[in-house]
TORGU-987351 format. One record per residue: x, y, z of N, C-alpha, C in turn. Coordinates in steps of 0.05 Angstrom, whole numbers, padded with zeros to 5 digits, always signed. Atoms other than C-alpha are relative to their C-alpha. Last residue first. Example, Ala and Ser with C-alpha at 12.3 -4.5 7.8 and 13.67 -1.06 7.14 Angstrom:
<rs>
-00016-00024-00001+00273-00021+00143-00015+00022+00014
+00018-00024+00000+00246-00090+00156+00018+00024+00000
</rs>
This chain:
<rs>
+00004-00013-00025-00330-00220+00419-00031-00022+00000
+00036+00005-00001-00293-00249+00376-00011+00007+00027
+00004+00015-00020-00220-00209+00371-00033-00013-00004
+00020-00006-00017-00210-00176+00303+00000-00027+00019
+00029+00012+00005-00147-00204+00270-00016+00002+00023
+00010+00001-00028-00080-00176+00273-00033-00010-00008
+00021-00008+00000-00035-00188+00215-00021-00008+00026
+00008+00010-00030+00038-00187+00228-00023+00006-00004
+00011-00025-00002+00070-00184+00148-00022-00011+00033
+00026+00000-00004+00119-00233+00145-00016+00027+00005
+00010+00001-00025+00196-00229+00160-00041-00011+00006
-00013+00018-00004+00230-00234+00089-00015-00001+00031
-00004+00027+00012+00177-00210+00049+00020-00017+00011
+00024+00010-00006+00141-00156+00100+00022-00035-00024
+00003+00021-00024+00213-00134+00112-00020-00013+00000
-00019+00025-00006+00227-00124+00035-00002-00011+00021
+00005+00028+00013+00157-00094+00024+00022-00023+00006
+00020+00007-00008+00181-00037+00076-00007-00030-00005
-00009+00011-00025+00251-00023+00048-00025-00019+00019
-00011+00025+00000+00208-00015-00015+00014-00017+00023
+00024+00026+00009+00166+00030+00014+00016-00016-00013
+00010+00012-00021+00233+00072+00048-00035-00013-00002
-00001+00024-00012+00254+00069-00016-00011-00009+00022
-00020-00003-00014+00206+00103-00064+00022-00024+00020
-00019-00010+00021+00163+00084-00114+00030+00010+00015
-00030-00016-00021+00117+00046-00073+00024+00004-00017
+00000-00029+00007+00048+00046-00115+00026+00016+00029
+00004-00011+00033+00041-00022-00137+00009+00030+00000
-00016+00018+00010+00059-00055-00066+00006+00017-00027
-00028-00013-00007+00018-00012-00035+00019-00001-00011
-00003-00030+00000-00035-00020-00076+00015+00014+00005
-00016-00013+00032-00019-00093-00078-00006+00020-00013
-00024+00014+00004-00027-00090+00005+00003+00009-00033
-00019-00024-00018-00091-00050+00006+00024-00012-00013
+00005-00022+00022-00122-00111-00041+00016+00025+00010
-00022+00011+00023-00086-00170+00006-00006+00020-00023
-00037+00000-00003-00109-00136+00068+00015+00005-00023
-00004-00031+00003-00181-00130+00039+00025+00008+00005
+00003-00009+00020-00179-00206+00029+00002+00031-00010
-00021+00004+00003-00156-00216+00103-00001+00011-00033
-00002+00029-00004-00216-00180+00138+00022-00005-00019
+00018+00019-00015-00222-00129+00181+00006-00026-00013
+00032+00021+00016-00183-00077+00144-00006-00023+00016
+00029-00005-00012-00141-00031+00195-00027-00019-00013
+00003+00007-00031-00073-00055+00175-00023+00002+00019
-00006+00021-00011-00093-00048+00107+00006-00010+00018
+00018+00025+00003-00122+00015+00108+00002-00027+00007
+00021+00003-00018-00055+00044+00138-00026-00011+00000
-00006+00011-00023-00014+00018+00090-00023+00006+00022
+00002+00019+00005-00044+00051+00034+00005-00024+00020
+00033+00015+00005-00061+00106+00058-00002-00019+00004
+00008+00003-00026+00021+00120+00086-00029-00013-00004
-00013+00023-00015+00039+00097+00013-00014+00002+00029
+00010+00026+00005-00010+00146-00020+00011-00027+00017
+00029+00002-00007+00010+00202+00019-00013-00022-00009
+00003+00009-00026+00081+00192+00012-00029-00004+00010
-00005+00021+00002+00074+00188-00064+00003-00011+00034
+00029+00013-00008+00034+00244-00074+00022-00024+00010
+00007-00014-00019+00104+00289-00084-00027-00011+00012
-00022-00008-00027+00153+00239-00118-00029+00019+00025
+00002+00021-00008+00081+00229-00166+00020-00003+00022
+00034+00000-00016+00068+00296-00181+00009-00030+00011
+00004-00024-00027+00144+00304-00196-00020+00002+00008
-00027+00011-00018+00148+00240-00248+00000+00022+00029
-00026-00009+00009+00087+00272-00282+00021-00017+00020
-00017-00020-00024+00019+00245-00263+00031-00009-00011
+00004-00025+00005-00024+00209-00321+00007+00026+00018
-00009-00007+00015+00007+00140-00319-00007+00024-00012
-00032+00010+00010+00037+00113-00258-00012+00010-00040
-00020-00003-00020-00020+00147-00205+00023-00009-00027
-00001-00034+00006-00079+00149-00263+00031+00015+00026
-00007+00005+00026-00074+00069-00268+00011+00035-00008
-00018+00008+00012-00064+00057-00201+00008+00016-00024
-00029-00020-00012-00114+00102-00183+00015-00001-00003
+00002-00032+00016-00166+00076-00231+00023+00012+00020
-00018+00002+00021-00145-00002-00200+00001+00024-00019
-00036-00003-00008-00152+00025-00132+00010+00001-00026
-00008-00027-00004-00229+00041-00152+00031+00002+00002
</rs>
């Protein structure tokens, strides 16, 4: 499904539909990922995000996850 959004996010929305979804997708996208349970769903969220940060403050983003790490929390066992 990400990869139909991808595909319909960079190539059937105008340069101005896309400036104006583009916070909404980024915040999504991030937020899933910090909330996914397990690491593999991280890493799908993640090159969604990754794919669909057109702006800077998402690139500013990617750059601290690549020079600092990305802090992933992992469910406690209960």
């Amino acid at each position: 499904m990400l990869r139909q959004v991808r595909k319909l996010y960079w190539n059937f929305l105008s340069d101005a539909a896309r400036t104006r979804a583009a916070a909404t997708f980024e915040e999504s996208m991030w937020t899933l990922m910090m909330c996914a349970d397990r690491l593999s769903n991280k890493k799908i969220f993640f090159d969604a995000y990754r794919d669909l940060a057109p702006n800077r403050r998402a690139l500013d983003q990617l750059l601290r996850v690549l020079n600092e790490g990305l802090k992933v929390r992992r469910p406690n066992p209960v």
